[in-house]
N, C-alpha and C positions, 0 to 999 in steps of 0.2 A: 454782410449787410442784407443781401437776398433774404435771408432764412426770415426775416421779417415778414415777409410776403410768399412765403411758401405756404405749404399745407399745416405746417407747425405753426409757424409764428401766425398765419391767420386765425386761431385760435388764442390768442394772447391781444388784451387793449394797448393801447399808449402804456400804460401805468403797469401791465405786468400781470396783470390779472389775466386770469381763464375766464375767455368772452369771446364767443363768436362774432366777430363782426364784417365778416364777408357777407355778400345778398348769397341766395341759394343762385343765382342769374351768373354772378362773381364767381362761386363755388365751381359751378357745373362749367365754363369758360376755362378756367383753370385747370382743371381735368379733363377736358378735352383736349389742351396742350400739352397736358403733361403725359398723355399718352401716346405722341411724336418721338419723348424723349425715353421713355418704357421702352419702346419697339426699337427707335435707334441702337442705344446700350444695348438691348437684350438678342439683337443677333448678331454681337460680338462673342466669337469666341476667340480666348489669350491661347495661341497656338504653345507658348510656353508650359502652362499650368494645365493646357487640356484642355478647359474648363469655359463654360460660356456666362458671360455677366449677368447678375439680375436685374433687368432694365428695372423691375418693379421695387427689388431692395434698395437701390441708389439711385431712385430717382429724384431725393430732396437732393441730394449733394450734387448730381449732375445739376440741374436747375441751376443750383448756386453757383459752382465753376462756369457754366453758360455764361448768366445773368453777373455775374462776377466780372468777367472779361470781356464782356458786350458795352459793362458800368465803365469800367475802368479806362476802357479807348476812346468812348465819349468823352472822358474827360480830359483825355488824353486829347482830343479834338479842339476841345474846347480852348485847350492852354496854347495850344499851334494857334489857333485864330484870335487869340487875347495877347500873348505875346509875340507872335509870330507874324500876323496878318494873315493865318493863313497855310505862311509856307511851310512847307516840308523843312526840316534841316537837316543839314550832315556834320559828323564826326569825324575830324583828322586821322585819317591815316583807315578810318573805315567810309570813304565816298562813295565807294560802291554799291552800300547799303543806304536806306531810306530811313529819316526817322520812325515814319509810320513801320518799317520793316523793322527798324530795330526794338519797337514795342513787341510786337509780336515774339521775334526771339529773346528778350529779356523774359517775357512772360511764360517762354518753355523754358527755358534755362532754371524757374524756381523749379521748376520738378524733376530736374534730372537726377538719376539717384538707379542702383542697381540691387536688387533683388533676387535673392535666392528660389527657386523652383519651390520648394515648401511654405515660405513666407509670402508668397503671390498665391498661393494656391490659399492659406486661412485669410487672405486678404478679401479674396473673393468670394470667398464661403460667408464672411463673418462681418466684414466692415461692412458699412456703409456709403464710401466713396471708392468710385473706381478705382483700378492699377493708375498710377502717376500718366503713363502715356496714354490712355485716353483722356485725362483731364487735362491734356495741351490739349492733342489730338482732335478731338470731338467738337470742344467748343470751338477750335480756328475754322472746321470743315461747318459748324454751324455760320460763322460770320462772312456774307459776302465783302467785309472790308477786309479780309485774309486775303481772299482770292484776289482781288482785285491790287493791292498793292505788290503781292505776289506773281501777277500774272498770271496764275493757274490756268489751264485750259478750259474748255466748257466740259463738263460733267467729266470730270476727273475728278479723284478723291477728294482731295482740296478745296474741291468748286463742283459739288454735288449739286444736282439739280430740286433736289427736297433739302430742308432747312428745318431743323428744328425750330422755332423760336416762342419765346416767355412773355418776355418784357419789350 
């Protein structure tokens, strides 16, 4: 749903057509942000592969992974306080965990997945979305509502002091 409001889809109207309809004010906002998310990505290097990310090659898909799970928790807010009033709730036999926490881990859990040293290495050459573990990774350390239901400490990886944010 991001890629709508990316560098791509701003180029496309309601209807599908090839239309600019960002202001240049819209435009230049928008690449001033997305150059947070460049520099973040791009001084990862995957100690695996060697190899250091191109903030600049995946920086629509970062966005969207961000902007993805930034969308998705609000909504996730929204149904705690529409159904819920509010509260937190727990799961039998997992109390120990927070719903709020269990979003999060359900939301790393779609990426877990193991990869070969060769297949990570044209991953990052070639795709355009980062390796699986910074697409949890990245966006959690992006959202102060990670850290905070987490508990993270202050400027620990998890609860960085800079913040990428989009949207």
């Amino acid at each position: 749903m991001t890629h709508g409001f990316d560098d791509t889809g701003s180029q496309f109207d309601a209807n599908g057509a090839l239309k600019q309809w960002w202001t240049n004010e819209t435009r230049t906002k928008f690449n001033d942000k997305a150059k947070c998310f460049i520099e973040q990505y791009g001084n990862i290097t995957d100690e695996e592969a060697n190899m250091t990310i191109s903030g600049k090659n995946t920086v629509g898909e970062n966005i969207a992974d961000n902007g993805g799970m930034r969308m998705a928790y609000k909504a996730y807010e929204k149904l705690l306080e529409d159904e819920c009033g509010g509260e937190d709730t727990r799961l039998p036999g997992l109390e120990h965990l927070s719903g709020r926490q269990l979003f999060f881990i359900g939301e790393a859990m779609v990426w877990c997945s193991q990869m070969r040293k060769e297949a990570k290495q044209h991953l990052i050459q070639y795709d355009p979305h980062s390796p699986e573990d910074l697409r949890v990774n990245i966006p959690m350390q992006n959202m102060k509502e990670f850290s905070t239901v987490f508990n993270c400490p202050a400027n620990s990886t998890m609860n960085a002091s800079n913040r990428c944010v989009l949207w």
